[in-house]
C-alpha positions as CSV (number, residue, x, y, z in Angstrom):
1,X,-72.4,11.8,90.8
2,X,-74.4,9.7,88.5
3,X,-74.3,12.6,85.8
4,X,-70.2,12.2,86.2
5,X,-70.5,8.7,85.9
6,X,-72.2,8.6,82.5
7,X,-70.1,11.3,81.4
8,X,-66.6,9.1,81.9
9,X,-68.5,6.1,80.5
10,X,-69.6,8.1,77.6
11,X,-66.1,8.9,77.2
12,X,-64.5,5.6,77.2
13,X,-67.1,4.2,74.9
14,X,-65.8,6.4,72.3
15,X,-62.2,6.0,72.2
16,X,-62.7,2.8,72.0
17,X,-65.0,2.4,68.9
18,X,-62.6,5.0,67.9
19,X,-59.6,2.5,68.4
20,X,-61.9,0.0,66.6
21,X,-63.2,1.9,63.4
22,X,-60.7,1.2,60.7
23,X,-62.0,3.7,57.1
24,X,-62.9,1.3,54.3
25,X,-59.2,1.2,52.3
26,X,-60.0,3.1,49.4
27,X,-60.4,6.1,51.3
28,X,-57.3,5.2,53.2
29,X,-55.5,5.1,50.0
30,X,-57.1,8.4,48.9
31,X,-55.7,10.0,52.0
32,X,-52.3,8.4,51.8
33,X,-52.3,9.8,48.0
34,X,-53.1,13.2,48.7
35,X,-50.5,13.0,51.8
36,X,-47.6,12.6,49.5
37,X,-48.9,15.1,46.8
38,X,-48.9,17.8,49.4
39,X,-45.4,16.7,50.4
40,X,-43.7,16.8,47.2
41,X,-43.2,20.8,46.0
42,X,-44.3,22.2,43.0
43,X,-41.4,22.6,40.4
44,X,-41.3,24.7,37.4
45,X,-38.9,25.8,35.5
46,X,-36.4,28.7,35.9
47,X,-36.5,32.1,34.1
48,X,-33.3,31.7,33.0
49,X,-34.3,29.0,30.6
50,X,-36.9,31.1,28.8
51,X,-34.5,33.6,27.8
52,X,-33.9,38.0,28.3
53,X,-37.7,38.0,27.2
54,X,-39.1,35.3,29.1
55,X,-40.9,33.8,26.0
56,X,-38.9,31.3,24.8
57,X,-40.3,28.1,24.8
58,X,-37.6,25.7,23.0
59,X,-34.2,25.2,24.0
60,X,-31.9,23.2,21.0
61,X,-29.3,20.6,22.1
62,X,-27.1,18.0,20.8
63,X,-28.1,14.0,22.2
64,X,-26.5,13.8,25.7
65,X,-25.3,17.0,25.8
66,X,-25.0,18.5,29.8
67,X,-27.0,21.4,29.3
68,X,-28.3,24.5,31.7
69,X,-31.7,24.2,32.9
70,X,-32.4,25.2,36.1
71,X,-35.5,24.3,38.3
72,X,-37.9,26.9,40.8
73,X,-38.9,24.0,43.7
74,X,-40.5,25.8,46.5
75,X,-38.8,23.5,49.1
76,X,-36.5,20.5,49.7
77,X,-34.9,19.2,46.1
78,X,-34.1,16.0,47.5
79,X,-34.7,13.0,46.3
80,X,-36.2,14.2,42.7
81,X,-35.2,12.3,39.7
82,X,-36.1,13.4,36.2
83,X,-36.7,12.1,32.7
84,X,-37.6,13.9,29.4
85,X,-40.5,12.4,27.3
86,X,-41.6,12.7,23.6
87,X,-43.7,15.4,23.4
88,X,-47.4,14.7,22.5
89,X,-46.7,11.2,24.0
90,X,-45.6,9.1,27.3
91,X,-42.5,7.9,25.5
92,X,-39.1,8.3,26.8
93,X,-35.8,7.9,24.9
94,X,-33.8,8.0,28.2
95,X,-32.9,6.5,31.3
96,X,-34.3,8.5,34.9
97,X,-31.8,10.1,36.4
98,X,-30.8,12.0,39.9
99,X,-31.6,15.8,39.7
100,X,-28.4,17.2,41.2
101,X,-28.1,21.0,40.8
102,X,-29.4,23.2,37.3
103,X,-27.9,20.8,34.9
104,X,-29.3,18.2,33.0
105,X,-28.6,15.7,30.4
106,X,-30.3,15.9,27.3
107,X,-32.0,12.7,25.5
108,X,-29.9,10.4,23.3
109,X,-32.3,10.1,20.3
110,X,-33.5,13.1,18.5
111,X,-36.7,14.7,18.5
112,X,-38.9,17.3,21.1
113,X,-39.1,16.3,24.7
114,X,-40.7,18.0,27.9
115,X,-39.1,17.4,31.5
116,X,-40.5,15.5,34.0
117,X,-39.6,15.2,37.3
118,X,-40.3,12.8,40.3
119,X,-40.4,12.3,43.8
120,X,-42.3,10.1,46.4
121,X,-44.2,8.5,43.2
122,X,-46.0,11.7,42.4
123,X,-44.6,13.0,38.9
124,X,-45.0,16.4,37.2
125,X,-44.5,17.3,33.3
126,X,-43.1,20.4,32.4
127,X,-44.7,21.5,29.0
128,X,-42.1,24.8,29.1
129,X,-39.5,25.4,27.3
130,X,-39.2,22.3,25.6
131,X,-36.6,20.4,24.5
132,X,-35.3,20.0,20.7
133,X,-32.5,17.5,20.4
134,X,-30.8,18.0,17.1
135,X,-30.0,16.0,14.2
136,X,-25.7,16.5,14.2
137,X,-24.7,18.8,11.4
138,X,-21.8,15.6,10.6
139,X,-24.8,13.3,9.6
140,X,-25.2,15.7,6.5
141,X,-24.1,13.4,3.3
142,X,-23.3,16.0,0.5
143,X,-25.7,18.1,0.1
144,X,-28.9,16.4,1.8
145,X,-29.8,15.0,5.0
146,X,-31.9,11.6,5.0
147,X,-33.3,12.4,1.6
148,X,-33.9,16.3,2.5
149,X,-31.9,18.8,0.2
150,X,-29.8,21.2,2.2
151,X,-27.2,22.4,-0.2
152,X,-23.7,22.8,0.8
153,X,-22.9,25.5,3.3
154,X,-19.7,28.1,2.4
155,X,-17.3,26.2,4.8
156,X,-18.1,23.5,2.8
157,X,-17.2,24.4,-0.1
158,X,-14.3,26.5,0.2
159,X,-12.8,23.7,2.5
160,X,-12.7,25.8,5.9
161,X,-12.9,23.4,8.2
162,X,-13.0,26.6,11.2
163,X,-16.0,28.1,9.1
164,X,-19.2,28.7,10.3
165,X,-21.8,25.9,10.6
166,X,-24.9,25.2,12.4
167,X,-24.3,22.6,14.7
168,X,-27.3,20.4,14.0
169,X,-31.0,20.5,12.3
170,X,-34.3,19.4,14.2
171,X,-36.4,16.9,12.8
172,X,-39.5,17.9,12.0
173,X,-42.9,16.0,10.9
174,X,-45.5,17.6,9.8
175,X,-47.7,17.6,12.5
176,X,-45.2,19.1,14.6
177,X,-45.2,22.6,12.5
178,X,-47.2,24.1,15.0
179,X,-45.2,23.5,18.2
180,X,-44.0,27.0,20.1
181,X,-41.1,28.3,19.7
182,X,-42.3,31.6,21.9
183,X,-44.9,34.0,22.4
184,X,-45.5,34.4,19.0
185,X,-43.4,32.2,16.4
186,X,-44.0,28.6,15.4
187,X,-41.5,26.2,14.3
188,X,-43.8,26.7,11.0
189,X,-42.4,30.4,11.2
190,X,-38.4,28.6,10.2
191,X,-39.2,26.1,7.8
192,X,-37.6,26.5,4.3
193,X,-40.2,27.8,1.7
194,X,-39.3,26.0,-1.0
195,X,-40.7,23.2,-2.9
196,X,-39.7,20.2,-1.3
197,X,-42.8,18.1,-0.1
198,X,-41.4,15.4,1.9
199,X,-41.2,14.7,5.6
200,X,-39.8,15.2,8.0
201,X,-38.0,18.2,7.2
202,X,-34.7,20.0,8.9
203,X,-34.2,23.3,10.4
204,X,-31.3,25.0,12.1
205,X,-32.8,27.7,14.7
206,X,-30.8,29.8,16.9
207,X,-32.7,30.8,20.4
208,X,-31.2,34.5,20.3
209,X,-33.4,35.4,17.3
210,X,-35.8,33.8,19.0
211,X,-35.3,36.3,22.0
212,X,-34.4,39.2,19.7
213,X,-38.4,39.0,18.2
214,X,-40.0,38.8,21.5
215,X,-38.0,41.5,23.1
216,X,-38.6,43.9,19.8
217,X,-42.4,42.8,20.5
218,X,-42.1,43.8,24.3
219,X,-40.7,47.4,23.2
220,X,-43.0,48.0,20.8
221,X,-45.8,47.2,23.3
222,X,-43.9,49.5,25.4
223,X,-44.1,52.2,24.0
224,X,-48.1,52.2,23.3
225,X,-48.2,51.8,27.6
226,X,-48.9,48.5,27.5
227,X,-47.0,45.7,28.9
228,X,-48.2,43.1,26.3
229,X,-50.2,43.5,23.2
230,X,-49.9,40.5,20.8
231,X,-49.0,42.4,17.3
232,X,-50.2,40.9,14.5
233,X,-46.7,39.0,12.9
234,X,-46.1,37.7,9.5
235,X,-42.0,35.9,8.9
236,X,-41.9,36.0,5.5
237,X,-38.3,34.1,5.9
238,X,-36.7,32.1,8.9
239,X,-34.4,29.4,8.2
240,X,-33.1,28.7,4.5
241,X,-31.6,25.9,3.2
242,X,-28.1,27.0,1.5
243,X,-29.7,25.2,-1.5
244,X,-32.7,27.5,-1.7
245,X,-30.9,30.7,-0.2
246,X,-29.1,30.2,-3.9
247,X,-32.6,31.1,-5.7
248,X,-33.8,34.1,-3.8
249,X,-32.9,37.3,-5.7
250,X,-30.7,39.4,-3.8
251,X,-29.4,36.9,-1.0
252,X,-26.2,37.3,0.0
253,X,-24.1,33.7,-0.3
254,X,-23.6,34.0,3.4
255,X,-26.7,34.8,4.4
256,X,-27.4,34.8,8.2
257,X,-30.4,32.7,7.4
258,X,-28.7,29.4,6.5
259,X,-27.5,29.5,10.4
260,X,-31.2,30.3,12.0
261,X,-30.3,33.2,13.3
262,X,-32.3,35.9,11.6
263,X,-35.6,36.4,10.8
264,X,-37.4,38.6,8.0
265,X,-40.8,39.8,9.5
266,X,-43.5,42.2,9.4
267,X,-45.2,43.5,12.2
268,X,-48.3,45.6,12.5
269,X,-46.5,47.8,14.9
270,X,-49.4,50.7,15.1
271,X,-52.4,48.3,15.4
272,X,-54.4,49.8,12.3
273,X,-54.8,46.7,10.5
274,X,-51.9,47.5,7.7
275,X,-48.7,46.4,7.1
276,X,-46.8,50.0,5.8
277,X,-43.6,51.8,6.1
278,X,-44.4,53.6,9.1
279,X,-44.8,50.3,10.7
280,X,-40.9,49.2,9.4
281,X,-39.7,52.5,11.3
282,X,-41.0,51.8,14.5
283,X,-39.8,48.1,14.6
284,X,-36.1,49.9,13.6
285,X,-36.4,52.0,16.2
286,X,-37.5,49.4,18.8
287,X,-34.2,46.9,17.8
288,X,-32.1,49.9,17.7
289,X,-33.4,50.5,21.6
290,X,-33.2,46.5,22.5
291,X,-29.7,46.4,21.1
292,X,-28.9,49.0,23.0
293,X,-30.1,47.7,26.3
294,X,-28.7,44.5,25.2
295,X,-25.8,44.6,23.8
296,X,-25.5,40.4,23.5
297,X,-28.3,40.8,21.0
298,X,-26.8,42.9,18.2
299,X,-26.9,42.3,14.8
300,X,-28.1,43.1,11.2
301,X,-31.3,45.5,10.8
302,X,-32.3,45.5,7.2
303,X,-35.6,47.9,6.4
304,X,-36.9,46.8,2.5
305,X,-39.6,49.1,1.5
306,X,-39.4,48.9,-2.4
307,X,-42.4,48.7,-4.1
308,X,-41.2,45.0,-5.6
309,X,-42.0,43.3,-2.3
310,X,-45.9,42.6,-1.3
311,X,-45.2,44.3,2.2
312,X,-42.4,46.6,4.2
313,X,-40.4,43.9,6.1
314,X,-37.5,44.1,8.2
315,X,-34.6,41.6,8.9
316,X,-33.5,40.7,12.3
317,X,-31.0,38.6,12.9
318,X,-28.2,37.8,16.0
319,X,-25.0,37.6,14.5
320,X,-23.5,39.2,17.4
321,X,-22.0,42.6,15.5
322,X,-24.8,45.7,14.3
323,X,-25.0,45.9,10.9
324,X,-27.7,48.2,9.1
325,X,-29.1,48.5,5.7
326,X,-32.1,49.2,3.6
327,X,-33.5,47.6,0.6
């Protein structure tokens, strides 16, 4: 009975200095903290916006433009707002704003941006695909853009106001040459060569060559058995200005690279360390196969292989009909 006794009174004691004991309030806090990060789900972002291949990385808008770019959130998508900030920085160039469904509204001010989203106070930065809003192909005076030399474009100057354009540049400063534009390419990869020194610099890119390269890249590896293998990849041309697409020998006036979407590039397709012919015929045969498995990606294959150039290269490009020729 006595045992019982000091049992119950043992009992009572506790819950009451249990009742009593309030945790110091940083570790309250701590608790609290980690409560709400466990509540709020992880989000990244869709497949869809990394292209067929799945290794894009930059998507290319106009300022406010409404554009697709849907979310993976392993739960409840209520009550998330989002923002997009300056890459390399915590500076935003836009408003939060409700995230309702898998569209967004691009940034007002041009430059690169990566999502974030927010919920419950606990935020999360998506550093893929980022975002590249464009400088508006209508801000072009003449033939240069703020002090950059772009040339006129053929709807320019035969007055064809239905002709082809791109419909903007991205800005780019020269420490941002290096940013991903997928597995493999660099922004680096589309800049002009020519001899223009001054920053920043404009390019027009077009994501389907983009997806074109790393789908080629894919097939290639493919056929070796492997699901990856990261080819060594020289572009010896992305985009061109229409002003220096006029100096390079052989260029047609029209060329698919004064819109971004083509690409001249030489890949070590066999692994041996060379860059030869043999390697240009298995990257023909592996865009012959991806256009065939995807038809939205045809375009121009050219194979050069004369002894004038350095290397065998091919061009790649997406202009939506095949074309094939050799020089």
């Amino acid at each position: 009975m006595i045992r019982r006794t000091a049992l119950v009174v043992s009992g009572v004691t506790a819950i009451i200095a249990l009742i009593i004991y309030q945790p110091p309030a940083d570790l309250k806090a701590d608790s609290s903290a980690e409560s709400a990060a466990s509540a709020v789900p992880v989000v990244e972002a869709g497949a869809a916006t990394r292209g067929v291949s799945g290794e894009v990385k930059m998507q290319f808008v106009r300022a406010g433009e409404r554009i697709a770019f849907p979310l993976k959130v392993k739960g409840s998508t209520d009550g998330f707002s989002y923002k997009w900030l300056r890459v390399g920085s915590d500076k935003t160039a836009d408003v939060a704003r409700p995230l309702i469904g898998d569209t967004l509204f691009a940034p007002l001010e041009v430059g690169f941006y990566e999502l974030v989203v927010t919920r419950s106070g606990i935020s999360q930065r998506l550093s893929e695909p980022k975002l590249a809003v464009l400088v508006p192909f209508e801000l072009k005076l003449g033939r240069s853009l703020n002090g950059y030399q772009i040339g006129r474009y053929p709807a320019e100057w035969s007055h064809d106001e239905q002709g082809e354009k791109p419909a903007g540049f991205a800005e780019v400063h020269e420490d941002q040459m290096d940013l991903p534009l997928t597995r493999h390419l660099k922004m680096r990869d589309f800049l002009t060569h020519d001899s223009q020194t001054m920053w920043p610099r404009y390019v027009a890119i077009d994501p389907r060559v983009l997806d074109k390269v790393e789908l080629v890249m894919e097939e290639l590896a493919r056929r070796r058995g492997e699901e990856h293998i990261d080819f060594a990849l020289q572009v010896h041309s992305g985009f061109r200005t229409p002003l220096h697409n006029s100096t390079v020998e052989g260029s047609a006036r029209d060329s698919r690279h004064l819109y971004g979407d083509a690409a001249d590039v030489a890949i070590d397709a066999d692994g041996d360390g060379k860059l030869t012919l043999f390697d240009a015929y298995r990257v023909e045969t592996a865009v012959d196969w991806v256009e065939r498995m995807h038809p939205e990606m045809a375009g121009g294959l050219g194979v050069y292989s004369s002894r004038r150039f350095a290397t065998p290269y091919c061009h790649i490009d997406a202009r939506g009909e095949r074309k094939r020729w050799r020089g």
